[in-house]
C-alpha positions as a Markdown table, in Angstrom:
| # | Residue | x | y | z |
|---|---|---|---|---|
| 1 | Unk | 72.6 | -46.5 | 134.2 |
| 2 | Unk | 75.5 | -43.8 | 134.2 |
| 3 | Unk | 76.5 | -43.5 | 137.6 |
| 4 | Unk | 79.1 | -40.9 | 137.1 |
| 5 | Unk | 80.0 | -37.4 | 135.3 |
| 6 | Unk | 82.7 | -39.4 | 133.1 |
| 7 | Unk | 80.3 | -42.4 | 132.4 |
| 8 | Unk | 77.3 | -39.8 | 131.5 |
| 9 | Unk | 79.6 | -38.2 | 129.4 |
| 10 | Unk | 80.5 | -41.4 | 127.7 |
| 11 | Unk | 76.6 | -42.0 | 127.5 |
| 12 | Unk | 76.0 | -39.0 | 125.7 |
| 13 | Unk | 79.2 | -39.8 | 123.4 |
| 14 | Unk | 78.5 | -42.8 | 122.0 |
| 15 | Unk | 74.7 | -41.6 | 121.6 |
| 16 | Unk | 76.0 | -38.6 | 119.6 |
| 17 | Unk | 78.5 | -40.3 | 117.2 |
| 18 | Unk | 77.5 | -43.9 | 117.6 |
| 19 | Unk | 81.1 | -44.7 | 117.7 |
| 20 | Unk | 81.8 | -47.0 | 120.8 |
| 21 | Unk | 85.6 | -47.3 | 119.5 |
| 22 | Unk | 86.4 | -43.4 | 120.4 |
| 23 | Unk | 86.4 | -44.5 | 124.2 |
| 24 | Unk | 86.4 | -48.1 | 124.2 |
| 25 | Unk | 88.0 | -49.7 | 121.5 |
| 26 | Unk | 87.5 | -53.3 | 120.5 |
| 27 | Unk | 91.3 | -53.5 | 119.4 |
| 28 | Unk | 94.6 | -53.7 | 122.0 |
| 29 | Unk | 94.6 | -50.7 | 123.6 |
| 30 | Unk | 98.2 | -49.3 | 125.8 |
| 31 | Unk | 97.5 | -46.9 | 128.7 |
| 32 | Unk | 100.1 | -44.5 | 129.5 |
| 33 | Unk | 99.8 | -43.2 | 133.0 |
| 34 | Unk | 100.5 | -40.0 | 134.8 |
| 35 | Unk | 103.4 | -41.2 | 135.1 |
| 36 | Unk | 104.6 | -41.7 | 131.1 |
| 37 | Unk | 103.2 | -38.0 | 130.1 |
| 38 | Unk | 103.4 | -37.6 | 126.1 |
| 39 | Unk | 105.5 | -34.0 | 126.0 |
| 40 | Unk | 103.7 | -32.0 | 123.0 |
| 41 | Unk | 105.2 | -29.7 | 120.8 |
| 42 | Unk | 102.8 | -27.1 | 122.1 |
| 43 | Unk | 104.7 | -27.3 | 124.7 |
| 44 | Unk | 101.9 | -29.1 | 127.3 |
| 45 | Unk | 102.3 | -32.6 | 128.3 |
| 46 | Unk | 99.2 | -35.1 | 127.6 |
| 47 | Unk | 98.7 | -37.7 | 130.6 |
| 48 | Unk | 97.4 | -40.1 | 130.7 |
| 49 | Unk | 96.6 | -41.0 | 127.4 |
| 50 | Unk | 96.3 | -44.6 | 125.1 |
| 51 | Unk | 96.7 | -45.4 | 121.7 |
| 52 | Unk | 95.2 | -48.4 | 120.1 |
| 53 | Unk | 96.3 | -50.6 | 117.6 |
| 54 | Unk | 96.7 | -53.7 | 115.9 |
| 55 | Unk | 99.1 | -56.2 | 114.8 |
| 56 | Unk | 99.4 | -59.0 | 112.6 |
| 57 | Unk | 101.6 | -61.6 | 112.1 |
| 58 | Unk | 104.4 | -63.1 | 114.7 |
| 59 | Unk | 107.4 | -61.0 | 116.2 |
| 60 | Unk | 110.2 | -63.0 | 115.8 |
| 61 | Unk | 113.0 | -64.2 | 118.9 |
| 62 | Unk | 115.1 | -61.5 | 117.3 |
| 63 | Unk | 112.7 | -58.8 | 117.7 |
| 64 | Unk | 113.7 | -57.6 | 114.1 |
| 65 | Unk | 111.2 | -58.3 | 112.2 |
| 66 | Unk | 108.7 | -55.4 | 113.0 |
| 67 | Unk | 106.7 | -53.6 | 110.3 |
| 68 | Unk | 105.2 | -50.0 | 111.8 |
| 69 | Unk | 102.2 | -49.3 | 109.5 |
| 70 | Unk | 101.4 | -45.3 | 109.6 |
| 71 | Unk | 97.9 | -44.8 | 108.0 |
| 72 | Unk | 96.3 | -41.2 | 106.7 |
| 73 | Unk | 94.5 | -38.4 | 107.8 |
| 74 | Unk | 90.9 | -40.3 | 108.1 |
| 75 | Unk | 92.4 | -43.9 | 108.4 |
| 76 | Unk | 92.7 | -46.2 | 111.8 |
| 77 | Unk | 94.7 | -49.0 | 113.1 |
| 78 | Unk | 92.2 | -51.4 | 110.9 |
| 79 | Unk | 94.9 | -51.6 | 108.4 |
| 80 | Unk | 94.2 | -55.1 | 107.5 |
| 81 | Unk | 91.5 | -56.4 | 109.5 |
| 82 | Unk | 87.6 | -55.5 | 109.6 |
| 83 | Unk | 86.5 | -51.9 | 110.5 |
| 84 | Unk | 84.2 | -52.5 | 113.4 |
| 85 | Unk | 82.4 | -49.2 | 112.2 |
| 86 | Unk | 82.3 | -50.0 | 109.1 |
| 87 | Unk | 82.5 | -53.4 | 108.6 |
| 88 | Unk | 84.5 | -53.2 | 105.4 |
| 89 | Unk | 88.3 | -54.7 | 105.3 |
| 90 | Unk | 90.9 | -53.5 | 106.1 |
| 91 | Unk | 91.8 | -50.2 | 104.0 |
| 92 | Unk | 95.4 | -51.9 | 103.5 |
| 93 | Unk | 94.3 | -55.6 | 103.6 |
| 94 | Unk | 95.3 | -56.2 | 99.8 |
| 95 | Unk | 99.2 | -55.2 | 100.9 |
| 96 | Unk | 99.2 | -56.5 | 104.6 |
| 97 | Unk | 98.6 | -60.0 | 104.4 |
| 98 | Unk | 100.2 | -63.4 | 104.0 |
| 99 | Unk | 101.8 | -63.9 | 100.8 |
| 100 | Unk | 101.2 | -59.9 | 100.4 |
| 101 | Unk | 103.7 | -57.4 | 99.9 |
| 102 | Unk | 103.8 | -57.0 | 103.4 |
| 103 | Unk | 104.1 | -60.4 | 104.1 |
| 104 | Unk | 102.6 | -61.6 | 107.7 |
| 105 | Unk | 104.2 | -65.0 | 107.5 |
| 106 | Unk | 107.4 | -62.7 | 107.6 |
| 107 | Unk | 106.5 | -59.6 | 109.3 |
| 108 | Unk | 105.1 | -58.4 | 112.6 |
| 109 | Unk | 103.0 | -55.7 | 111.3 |
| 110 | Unk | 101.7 | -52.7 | 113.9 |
| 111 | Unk | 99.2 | -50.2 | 113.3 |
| 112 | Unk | 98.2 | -47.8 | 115.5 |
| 113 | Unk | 95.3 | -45.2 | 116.1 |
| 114 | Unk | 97.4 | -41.9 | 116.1 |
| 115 | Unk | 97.0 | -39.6 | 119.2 |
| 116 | Unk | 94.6 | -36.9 | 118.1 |
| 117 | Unk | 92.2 | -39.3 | 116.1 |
| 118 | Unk | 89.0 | -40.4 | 117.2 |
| 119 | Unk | 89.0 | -44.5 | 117.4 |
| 120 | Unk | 90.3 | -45.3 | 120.2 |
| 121 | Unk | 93.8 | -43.6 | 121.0 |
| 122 | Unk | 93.4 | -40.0 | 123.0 |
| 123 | Unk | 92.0 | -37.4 | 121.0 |
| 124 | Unk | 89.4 | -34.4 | 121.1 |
| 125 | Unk | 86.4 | -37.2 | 121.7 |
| 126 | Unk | 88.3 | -38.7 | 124.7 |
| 127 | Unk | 86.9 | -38.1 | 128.1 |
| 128 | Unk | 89.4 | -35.4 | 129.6 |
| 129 | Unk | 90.1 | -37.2 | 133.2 |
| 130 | Unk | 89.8 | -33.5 | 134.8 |
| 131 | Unk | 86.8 | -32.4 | 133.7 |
| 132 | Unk | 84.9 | -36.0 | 132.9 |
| 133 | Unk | 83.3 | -34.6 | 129.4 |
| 134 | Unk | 85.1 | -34.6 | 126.1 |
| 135 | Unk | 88.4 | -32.8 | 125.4 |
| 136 | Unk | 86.6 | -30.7 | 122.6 |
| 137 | Unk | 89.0 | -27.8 | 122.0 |
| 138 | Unk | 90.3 | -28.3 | 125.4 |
| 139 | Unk | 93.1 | -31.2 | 123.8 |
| 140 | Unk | 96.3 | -29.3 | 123.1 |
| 141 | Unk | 97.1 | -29.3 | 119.2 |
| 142 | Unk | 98.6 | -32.1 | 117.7 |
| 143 | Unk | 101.8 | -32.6 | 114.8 |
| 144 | Unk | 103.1 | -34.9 | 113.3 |
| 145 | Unk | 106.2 | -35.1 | 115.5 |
| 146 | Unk | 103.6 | -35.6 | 118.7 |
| 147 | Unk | 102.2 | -38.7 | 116.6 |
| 148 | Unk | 105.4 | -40.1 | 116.0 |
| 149 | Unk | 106.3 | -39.8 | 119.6 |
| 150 | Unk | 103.4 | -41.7 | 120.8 |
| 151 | Unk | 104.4 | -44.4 | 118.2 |
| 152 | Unk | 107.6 | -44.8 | 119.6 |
| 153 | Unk | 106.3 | -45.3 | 122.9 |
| 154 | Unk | 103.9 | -47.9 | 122.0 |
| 155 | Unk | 106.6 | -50.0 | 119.9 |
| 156 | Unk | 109.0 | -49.8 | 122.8 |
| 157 | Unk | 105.5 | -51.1 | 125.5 |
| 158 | Unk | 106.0 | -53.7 | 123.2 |
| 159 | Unk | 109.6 | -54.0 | 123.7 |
| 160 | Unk | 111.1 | -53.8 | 120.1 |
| 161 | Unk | 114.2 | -51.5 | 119.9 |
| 162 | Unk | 114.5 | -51.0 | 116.0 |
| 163 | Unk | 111.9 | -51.7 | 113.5 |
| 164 | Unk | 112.6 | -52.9 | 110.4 |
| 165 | Unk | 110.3 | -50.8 | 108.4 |
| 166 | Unk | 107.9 | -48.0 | 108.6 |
| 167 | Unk | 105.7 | -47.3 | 106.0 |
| 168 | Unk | 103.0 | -45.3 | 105.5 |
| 169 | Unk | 100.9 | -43.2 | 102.7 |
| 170 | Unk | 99.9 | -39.3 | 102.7 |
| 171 | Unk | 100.0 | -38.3 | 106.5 |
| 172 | Unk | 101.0 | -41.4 | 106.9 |
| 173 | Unk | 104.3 | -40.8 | 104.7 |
| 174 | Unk | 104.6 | -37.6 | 106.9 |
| 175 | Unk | 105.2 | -39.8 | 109.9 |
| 176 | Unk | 107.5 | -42.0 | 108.2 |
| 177 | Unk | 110.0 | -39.2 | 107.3 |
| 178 | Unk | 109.8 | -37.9 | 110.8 |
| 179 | Unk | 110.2 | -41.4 | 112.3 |
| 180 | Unk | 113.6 | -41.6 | 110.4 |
| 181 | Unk | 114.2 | -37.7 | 111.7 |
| 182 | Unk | 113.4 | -38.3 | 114.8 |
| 183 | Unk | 114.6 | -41.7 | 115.4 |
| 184 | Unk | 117.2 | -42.4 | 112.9 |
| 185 | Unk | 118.9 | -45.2 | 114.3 |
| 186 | Unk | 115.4 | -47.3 | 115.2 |
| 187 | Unk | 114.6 | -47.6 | 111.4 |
| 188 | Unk | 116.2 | -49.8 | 108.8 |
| 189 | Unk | 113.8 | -49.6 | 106.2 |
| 190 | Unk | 111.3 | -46.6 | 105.3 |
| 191 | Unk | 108.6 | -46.3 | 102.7 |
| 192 | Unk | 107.2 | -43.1 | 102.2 |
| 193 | Unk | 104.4 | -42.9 | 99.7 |
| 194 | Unk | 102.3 | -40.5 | 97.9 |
| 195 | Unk | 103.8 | -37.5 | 100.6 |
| 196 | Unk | 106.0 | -34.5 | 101.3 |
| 197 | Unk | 108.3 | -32.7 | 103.6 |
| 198 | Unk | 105.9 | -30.1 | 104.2 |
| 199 | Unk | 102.2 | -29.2 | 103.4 |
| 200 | Unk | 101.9 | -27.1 | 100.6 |
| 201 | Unk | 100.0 | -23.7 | 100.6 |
| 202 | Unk | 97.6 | -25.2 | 98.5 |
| 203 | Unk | 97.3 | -27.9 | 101.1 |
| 204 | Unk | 97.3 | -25.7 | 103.7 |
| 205 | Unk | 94.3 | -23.9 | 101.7 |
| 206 | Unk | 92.1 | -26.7 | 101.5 |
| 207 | Unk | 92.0 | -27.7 | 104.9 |
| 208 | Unk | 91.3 | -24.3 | 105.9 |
| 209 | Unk | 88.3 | -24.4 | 103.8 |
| 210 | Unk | 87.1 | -27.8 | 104.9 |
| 211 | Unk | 87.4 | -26.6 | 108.8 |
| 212 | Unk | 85.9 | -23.7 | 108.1 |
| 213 | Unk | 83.2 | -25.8 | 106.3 |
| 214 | Unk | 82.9 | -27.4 | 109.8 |
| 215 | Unk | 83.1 | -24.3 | 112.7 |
| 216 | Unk | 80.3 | -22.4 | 110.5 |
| 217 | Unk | 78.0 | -25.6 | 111.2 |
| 218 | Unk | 75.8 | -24.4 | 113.8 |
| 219 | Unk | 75.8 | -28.1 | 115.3 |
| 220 | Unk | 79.4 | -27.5 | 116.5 |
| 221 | Unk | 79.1 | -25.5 | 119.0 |
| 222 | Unk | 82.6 | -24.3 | 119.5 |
| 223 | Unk | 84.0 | -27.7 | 119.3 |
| 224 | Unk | 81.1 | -29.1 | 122.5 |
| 225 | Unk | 78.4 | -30.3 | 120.3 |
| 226 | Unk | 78.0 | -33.9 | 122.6 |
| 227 | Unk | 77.4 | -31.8 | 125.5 |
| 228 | Unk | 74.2 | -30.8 | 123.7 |
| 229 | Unk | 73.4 | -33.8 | 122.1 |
| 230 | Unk | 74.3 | -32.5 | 118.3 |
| 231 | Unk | 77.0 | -33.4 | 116.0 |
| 232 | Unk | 78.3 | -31.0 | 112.8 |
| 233 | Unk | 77.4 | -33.6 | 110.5 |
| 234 | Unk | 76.3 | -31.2 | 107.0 |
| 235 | Unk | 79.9 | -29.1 | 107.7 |
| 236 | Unk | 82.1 | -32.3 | 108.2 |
| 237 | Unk | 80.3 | -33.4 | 104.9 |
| 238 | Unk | 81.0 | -30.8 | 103.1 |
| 239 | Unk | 84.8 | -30.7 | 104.3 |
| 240 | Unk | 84.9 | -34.1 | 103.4 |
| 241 | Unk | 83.8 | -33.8 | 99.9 |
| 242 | Unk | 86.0 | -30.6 | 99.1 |
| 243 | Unk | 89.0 | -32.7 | 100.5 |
| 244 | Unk | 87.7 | -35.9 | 98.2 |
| 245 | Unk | 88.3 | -33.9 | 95.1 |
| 246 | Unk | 91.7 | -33.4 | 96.0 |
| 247 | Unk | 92.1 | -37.5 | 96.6 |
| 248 | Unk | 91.3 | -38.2 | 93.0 |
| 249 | Unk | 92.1 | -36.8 | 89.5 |
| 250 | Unk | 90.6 | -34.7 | 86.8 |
| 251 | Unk | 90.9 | -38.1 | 84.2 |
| 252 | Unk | 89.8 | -40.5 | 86.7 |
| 253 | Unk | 87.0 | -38.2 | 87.2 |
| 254 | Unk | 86.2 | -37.3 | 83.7 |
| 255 | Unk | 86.6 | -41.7 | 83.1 |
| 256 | Unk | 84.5 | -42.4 | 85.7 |
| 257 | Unk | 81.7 | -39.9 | 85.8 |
| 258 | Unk | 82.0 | -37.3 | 82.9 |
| 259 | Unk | 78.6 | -35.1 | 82.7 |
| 260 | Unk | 76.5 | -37.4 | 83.1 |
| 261 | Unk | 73.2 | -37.3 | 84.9 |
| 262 | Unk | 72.4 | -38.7 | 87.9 |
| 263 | Unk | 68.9 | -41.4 | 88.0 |
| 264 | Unk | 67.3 | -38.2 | 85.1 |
| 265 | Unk | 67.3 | -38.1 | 81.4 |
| 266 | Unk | 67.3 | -34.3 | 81.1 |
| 267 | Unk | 68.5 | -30.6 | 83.6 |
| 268 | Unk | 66.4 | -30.5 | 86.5 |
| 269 | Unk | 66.5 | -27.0 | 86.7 |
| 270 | Unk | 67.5 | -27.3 | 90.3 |
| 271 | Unk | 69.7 | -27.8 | 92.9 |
| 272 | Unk | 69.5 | -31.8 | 93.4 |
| 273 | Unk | 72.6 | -33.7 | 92.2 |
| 274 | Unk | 71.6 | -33.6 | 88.5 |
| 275 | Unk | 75.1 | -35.1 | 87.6 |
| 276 | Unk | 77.0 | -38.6 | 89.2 |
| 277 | Unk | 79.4 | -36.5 | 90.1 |
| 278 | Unk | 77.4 | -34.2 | 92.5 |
| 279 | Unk | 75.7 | -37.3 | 93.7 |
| 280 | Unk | 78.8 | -39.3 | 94.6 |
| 281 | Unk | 80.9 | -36.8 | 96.8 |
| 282 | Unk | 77.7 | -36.2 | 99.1 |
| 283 | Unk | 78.0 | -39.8 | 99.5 |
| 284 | Unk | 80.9 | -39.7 | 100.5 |
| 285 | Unk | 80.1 | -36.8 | 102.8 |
| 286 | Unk | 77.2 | -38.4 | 104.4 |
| 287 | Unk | 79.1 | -41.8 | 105.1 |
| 288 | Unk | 82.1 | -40.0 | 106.5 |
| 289 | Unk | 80.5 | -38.6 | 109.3 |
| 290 | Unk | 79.1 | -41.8 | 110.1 |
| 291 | Unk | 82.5 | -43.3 | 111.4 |
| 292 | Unk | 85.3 | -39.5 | 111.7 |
| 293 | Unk | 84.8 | -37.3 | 115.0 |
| 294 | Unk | 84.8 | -33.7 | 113.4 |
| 295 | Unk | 87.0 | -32.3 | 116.1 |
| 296 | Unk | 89.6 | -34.9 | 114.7 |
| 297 | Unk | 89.0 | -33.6 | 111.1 |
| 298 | Unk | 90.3 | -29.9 | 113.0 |
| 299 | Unk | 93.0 | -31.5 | 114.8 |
| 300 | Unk | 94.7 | -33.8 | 111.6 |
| 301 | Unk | 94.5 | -31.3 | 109.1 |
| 302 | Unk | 96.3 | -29.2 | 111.1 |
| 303 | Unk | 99.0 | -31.5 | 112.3 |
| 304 | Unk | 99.7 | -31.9 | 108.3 |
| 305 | Unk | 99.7 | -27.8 | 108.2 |
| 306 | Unk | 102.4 | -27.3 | 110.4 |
| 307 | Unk | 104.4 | -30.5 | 109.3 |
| 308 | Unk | 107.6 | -28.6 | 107.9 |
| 309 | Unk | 110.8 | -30.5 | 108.0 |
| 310 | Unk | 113.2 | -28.1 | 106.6 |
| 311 | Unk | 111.7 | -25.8 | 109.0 |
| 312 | Unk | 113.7 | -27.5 | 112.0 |
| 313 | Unk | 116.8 | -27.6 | 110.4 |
| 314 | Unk | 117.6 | -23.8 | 109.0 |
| 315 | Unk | 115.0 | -24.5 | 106.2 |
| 316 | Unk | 117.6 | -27.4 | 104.6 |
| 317 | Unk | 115.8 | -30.7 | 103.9 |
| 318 | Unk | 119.2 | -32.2 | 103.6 |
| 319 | Unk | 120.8 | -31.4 | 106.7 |
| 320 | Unk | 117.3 | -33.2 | 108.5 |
| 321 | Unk | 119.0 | -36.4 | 106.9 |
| 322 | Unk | 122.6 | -36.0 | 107.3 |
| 323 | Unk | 124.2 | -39.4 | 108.1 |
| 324 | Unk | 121.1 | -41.2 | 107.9 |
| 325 | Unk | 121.8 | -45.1 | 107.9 |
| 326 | Unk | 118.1 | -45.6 | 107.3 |
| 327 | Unk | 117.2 | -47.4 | 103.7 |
| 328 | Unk | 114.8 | -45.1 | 101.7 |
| 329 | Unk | 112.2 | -45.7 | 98.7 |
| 330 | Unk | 109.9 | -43.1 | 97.9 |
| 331 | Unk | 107.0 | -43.8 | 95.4 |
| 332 | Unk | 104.7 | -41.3 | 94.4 |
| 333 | Unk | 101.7 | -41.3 | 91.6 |
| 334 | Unk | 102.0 | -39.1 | 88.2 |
| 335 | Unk | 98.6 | -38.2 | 88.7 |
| 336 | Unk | 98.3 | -37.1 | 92.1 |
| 337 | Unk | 98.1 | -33.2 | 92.3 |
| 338 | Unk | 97.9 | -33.6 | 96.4 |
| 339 | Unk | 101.7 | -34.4 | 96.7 |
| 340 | Unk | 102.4 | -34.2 | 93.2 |
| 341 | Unk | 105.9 | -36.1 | 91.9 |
| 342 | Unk | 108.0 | -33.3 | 92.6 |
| 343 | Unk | 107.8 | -32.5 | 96.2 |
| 344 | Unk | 108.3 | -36.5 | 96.1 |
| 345 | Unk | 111.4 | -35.7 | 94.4 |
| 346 | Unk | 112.4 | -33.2 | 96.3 |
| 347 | Unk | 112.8 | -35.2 | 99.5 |
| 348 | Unk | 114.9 | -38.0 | 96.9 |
| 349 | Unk | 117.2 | -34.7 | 96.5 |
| 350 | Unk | 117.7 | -34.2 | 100.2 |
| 351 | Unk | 118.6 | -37.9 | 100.8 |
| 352 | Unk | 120.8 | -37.5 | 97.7 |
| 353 | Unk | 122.4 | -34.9 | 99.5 |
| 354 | Unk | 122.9 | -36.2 | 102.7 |
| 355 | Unk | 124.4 | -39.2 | 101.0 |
| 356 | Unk | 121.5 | -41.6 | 102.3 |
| 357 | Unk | 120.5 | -44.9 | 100.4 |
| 358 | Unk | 117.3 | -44.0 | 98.4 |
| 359 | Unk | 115.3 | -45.4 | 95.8 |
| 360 | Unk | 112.5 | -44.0 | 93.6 |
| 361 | Unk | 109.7 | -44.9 | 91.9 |
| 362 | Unk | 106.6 | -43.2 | 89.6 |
| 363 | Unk | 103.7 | -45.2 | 89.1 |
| 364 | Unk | 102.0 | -43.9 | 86.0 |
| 365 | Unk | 98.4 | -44.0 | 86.9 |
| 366 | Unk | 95.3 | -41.8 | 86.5 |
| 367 | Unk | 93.8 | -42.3 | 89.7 |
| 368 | Unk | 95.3 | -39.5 | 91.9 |
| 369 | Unk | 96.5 | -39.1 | 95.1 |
| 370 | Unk | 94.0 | -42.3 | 95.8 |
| 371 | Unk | 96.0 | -44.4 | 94.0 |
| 372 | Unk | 98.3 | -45.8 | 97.1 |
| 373 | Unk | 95.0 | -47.3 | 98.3 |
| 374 | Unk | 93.7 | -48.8 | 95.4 |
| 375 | Unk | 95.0 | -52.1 | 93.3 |
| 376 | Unk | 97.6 | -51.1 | 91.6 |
| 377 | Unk | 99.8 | -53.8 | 90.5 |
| 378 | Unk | 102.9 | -51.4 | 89.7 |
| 379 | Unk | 102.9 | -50.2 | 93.3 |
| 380 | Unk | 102.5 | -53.7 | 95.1 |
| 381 | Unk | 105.5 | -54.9 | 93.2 |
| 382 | Unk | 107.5 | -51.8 | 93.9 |
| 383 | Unk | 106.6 | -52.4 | 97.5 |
| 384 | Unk | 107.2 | -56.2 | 97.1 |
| 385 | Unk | 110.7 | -55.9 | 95.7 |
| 386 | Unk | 111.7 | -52.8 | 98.0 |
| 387 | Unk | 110.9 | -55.0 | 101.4 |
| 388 | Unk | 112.3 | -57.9 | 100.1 |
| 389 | Unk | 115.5 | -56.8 | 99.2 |
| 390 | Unk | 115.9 | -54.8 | 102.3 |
| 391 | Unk | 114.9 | -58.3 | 104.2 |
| 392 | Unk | 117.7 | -59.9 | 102.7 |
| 393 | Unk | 120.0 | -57.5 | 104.2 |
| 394 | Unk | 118.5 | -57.4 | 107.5 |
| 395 | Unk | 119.1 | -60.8 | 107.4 |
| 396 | Unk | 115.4 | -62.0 | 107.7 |
């Protein structure tokens, strides 16, 4: 039985989301104490705080062989291993692998939780140490940059001074760029995929809808729904499914589903899912809140938001890269309207500009914005022949 206010408050967590990995995850997990504060763009200092993660594969005597692994707004550090959630693979595990394009025969892959998410590193489901009950709205806002930072403070717990390669896809890709921003000399290799310098407006738009989608549940509570028990689960669904539309395409859709009708021969006259459509995204909805905290919806989507580059450097994407040693290959999808080709390109300009070494690559596809985590034999050989070459000159 709970004995104290933290360990009720756990109680009543894992009884409201059924998710044991928010507070005690079954992967690695580093502890940062009070006396390794995270210092937050908002301008507060989180401590103490974790992040969990994974690896895979052997770090070498050389400690140059590691691979960070950045995954997207409702990904985890279960890159290439089983979800305990879910119990599917890995949402990577047909690029992180032996033999893969991320070769773990070669590489010493690391994938973390990122701070702000909600299995297993410190985020809005985390028991706040002064209070003993959930952070809720109580965790100070997230970015991008604070993600990165906690990254780089996990990789050097593990002691490796330089990675040989981040890589990452969507929010993901937004860490990569500002792990070569903000660490320029502790990256040889980066692979930014499917993402942008900034969110978009239209971007930006979306998410506001989807957490709008999940405040106007009246299961949230302002933000303490597990001190009462409830969770926003029809608002997080609905965010989810608006924000699933934007993952995919309009030919992919029209291929996959078109009109047709859903288990019905004729209109219902109603509002049931008469078409596949209708009835797919409210599976996706329903199964989403299964395993995402919807206080870490809030929190990520607005860490993308404010993710602006240009912004800290007199609004010049260039100048963020100027004398950049880093290696650069960029690879975007023609169908994806999410970070469509040319914001992609844009950032190829910038390097351009700042005289970087950069590479670039559209896959032709029709499946969207989805399409970086999907088999796509195009994009594991661009992948494949982008790490390898810049393993041969690293020398591994």
């Amino acid at each position: 039985m709970p004995t104290t206010i933290a360990d009720t408050a756990r109680q009543d967590l894992e009884n409201a989301a059924g998710n044991r990995e928010v507070y005690d995850p079954s992967s690695p997990v580093a502890h940062f104490g009070a006396d390794e504060p995270l210092l937050l763009d908002a301008g507060r200092a989180l401590s103490p705080f974790q992040i969990a993660y994974n690896t895979y594969g052997t770090l070498n005597e050389a400690k140059s062989n590691a691979v960070l692994v950045c995954h997207a707004l409702t990904g985890d550090h279960y890159a290439a291993s089983q979800s305990p959630v879910t119990g599917k693979p890995g949402w990577w595990s047909s690029i992180i692998g032996p033999g893969k394009p991320i070769d773990t025969d070669r590489f010493f892959v690391i994938c973390s939780n990122v701070i702000g998410g909600c299995m297993g590193s410190t985020g809005p489901a985390s028991i706040d140490p002064a209070t003993g009950e959930p952070y809720g709205l109580d965790l100070p806002v997230i970015t991008i940059r604070d993600m990165v930072r906690a990254q780089a403070m996990l990789v050097e717990r593990l002691g490796i001074d330089t990675l040989f390669a981040v890589i990452g896809g969507s929010m993901g890709g937004m860490q990569v760029l500002q792990w070569t921003v903000s660490y320029p000399d502790k990256v040889f290799a980066a692979l930014p995929i499917a993402t942008g310098a900034r969110h978009s407006s239209q971007n930006i738009a979306f998410h506001e809808v989807g957490r709008q989608a999940v405040m106007a549940d009246p299961d949230w509570h302002g933000g303490r729904y597990f001190a009462v028990g409830k969770r926003p689960r029809k608002g997080l669904a609905v965010a989810r499914m608006a924000a699933h539309v934007t993952y995919l395409s309009e030919m992919a859709l029209h291929r996959k589903f078109g009109r047709n009708l859903q288990d019905r021969e004729t209109l219902g006259f109603g509002f049931d899912a008469d078409f596949q459509i209708e009835s797919y995204l409210r599976h996706q909805g329903m199964t989403f809140v299964d395993r995402f905290d919807a206080n870490s919806y809030l929190y990520m989507t607005r860490a993308m938001d404010y993710f602006d580059i240009a912004g800290d450097f007199g609004g010049r994407l260039a100048n963020a890269f100027l004398g950049a040693k880093t290696r650069f290959c960029l690879v975007s999808f023609s169908s994806d309207w999410l970070f469509p080709t040319e914001e992609n390109r844009a950032v190829v300009h910038a390097l351009n500009a700042a005289a970087a070494s950069v590479s670039f690559v559209e896959i032709e596809t029709d499946r969207g914005h989805d399409a970086f985590l999907l088999e796509e034999p195009h994009f594991f050989a661009a992948i494949d022949g982008f790490v390898s070459s810049a393993a041969r000159a690293r020398g591994l």
